[in-house]
Legacy VTK file of the C-alpha trace (Angstrom):
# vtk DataFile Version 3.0
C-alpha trace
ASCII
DATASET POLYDATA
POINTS 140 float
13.103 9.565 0.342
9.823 8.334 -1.152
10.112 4.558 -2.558
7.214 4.175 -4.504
5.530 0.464 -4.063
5.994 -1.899 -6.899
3.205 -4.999 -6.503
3.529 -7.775 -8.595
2.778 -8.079 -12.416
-1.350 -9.414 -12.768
-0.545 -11.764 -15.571
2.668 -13.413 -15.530
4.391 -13.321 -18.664
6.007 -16.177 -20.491
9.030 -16.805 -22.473
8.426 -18.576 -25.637
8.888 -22.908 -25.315
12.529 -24.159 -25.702
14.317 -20.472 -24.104
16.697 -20.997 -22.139
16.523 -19.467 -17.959
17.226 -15.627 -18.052
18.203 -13.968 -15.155
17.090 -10.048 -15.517
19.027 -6.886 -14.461
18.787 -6.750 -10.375
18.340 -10.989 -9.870
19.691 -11.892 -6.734
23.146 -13.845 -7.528
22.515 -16.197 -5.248
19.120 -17.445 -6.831
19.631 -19.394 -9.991
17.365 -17.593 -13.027
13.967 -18.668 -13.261
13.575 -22.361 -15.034
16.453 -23.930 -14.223
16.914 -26.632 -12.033
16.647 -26.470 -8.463
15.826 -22.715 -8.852
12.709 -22.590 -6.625
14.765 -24.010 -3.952
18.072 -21.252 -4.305
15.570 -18.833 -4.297
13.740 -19.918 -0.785
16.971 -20.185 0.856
17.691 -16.484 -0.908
14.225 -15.196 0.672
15.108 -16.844 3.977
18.235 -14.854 4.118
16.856 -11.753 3.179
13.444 -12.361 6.282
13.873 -12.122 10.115
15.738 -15.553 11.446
12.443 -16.007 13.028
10.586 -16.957 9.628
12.895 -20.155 9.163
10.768 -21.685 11.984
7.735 -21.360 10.087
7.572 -24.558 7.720
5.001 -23.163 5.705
6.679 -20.261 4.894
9.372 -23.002 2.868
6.472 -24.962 1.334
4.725 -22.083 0.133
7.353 -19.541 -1.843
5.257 -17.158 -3.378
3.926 -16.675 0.444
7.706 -16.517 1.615
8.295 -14.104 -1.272
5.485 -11.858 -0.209
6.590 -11.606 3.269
9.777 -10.531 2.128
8.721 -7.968 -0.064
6.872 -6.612 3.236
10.405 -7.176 5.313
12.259 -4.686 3.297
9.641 -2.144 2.609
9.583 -2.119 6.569
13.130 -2.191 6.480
12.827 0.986 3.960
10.346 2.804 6.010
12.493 2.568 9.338
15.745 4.008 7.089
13.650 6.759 5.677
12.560 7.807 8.906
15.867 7.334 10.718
17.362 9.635 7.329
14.318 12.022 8.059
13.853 12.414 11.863
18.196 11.315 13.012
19.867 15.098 13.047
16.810 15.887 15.706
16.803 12.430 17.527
20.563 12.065 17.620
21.755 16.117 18.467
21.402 15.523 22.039
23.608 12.255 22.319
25.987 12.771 19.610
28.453 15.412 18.111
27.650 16.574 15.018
30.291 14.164 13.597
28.603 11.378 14.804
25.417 12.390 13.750
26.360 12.878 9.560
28.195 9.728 10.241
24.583 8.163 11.352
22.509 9.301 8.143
25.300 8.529 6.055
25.000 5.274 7.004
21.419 5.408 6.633
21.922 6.719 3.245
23.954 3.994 2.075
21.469 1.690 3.572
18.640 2.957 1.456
20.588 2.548 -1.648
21.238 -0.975 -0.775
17.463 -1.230 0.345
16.381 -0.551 -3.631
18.651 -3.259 -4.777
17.129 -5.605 -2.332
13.669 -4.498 -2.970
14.057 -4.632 -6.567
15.472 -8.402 -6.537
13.279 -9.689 -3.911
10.104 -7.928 -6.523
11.531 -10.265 -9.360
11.877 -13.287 -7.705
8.056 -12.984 -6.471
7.363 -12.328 -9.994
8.875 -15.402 -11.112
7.142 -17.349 -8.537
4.221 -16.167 -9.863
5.314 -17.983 -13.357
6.853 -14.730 -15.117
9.606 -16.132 -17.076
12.197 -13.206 -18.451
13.682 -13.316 -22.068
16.607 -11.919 -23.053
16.821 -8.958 -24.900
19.469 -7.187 -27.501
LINES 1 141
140 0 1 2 3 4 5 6 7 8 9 10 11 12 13 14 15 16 17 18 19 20 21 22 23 24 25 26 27 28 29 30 31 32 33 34 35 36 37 38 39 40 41 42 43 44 45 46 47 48 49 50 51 52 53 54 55 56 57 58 59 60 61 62 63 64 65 66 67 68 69 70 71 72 73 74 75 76 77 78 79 80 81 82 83 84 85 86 87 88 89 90 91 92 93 94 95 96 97 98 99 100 101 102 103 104 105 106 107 108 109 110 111 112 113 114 115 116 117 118 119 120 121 122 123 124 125 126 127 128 129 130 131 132 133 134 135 136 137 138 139
């Protein structure tokens, strides 16, 4: 499955003075929309949950965000690369130590984890954007 890469908008687009925080289609729910208080701050601890454990020892990964949010985006495109190889190479790899049972029980759970993967991928894209300054408007 071919996830095409998504880099951040060049210009950051702004929401006109006085609008309130919007939070688009795909923001994480734990990150609090762009502009409101202590948003910066939900959305490091978001991006630290979504990295390795290992990154929380690395202080300038917290005091930099838009650094933290760029290592993310890396994490889960690895993360999506290792599922789409596990979904492309696992009936071969896994035929010789599991029944065939097993085995479509393996990619299906690869499956499912590529569908999650987008989500993640997609949310972790916005947040970077908004760390870039983006600001999102809401629309009718």
């Amino acid at each position: 499955m071919f996830t095409p890469r998504r880099e951040p908008d060049p210009v950051p687009r702004t929401a006109p003075p006085g609008a309130p925080p919007v939070a688009p289609a795909g923001w994480p729910k734990d990150v609090r929309a762009a502009g409101a208080p202590e948003w910066e701050r939900t959305a490091v601890d978001w991006l630290l949950d979504i990295c390795p454990p290992e990154y929380r020892g690395y202080p300038g990964l917290r005091r930099h965000p838009v650094v933290l949010a760029r290592f993310a985006v890396l994490h889960v495109e690895a993360s999506q690369a290792a599922v789409n190889r596990g979904l492309s190479e696992g009936r071969g790899a896994l035929r010789d130590v599991a029944g065939e049972s097993e085995v479509a029980a393996a990619l299906e759970v690869w499956g499912r984890e590529a569908a999650r993967l987008i989500g993640v991928r997609r949310a972790v894209g916005l947040v970077e954007e908004a760390l870039r300054g983006r600001r999102y408007v809401a629309r009718m």
